[in-house]
N, C-alpha and C positions, 0 to 999 in steps of 0.2 A: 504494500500500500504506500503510496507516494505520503510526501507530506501536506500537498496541499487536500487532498482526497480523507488524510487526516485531521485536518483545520476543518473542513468542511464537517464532517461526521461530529467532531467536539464541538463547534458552534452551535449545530442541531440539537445535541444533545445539552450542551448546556443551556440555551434559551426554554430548551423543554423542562431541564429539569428545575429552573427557575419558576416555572410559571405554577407549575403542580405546588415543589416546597414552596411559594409564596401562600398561593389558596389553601393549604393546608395549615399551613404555620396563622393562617387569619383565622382558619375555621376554630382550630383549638384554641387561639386567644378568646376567641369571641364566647366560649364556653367554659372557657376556664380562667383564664387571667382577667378578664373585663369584670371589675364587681371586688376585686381583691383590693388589698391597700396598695396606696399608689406604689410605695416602693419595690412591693413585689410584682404588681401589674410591671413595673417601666423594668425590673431585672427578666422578668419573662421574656417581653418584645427587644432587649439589648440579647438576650441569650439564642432567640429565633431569629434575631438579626444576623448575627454571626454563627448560626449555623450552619451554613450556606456554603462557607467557606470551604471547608476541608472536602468537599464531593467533586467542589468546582477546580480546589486543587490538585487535585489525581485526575482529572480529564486534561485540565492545560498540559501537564507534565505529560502524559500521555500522547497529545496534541504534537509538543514539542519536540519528541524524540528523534531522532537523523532518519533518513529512511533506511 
């Protein structure tokens, strides 16, 4: 698989996987965190904020590798 073939494939995949964990990480706020005290409400949406991260960085690294 080429590299660009792989940018392509991680791009899809990440926009996908963004959109799901976004709508998903709202759905359980919205059922669990909303209604809590505020500092636990804003530790929730900072911890779903940045959980994002680590999926997104095993695809880039993925993405990146030589061909």
């Amino acid at each position: 698989m080429t590299l660009r073939q792989r940018k392509f494939i991680g791009m899809v995949a990440i926009v996908t996987f963004l959109i799901v964990y976004c709508l998903i990480a709202m759905a359980i706020g919205g059922m669990v965190a909303v209604g809590l005290p505020l500092p636990l409400e804003i530790g929730f949406f900072v911890l779903a904020g940045i959980g994002w991260l680590p999926v997104v960085m095993i695809i880039i690294r993925w993405m990146s590798r030589p061909a």
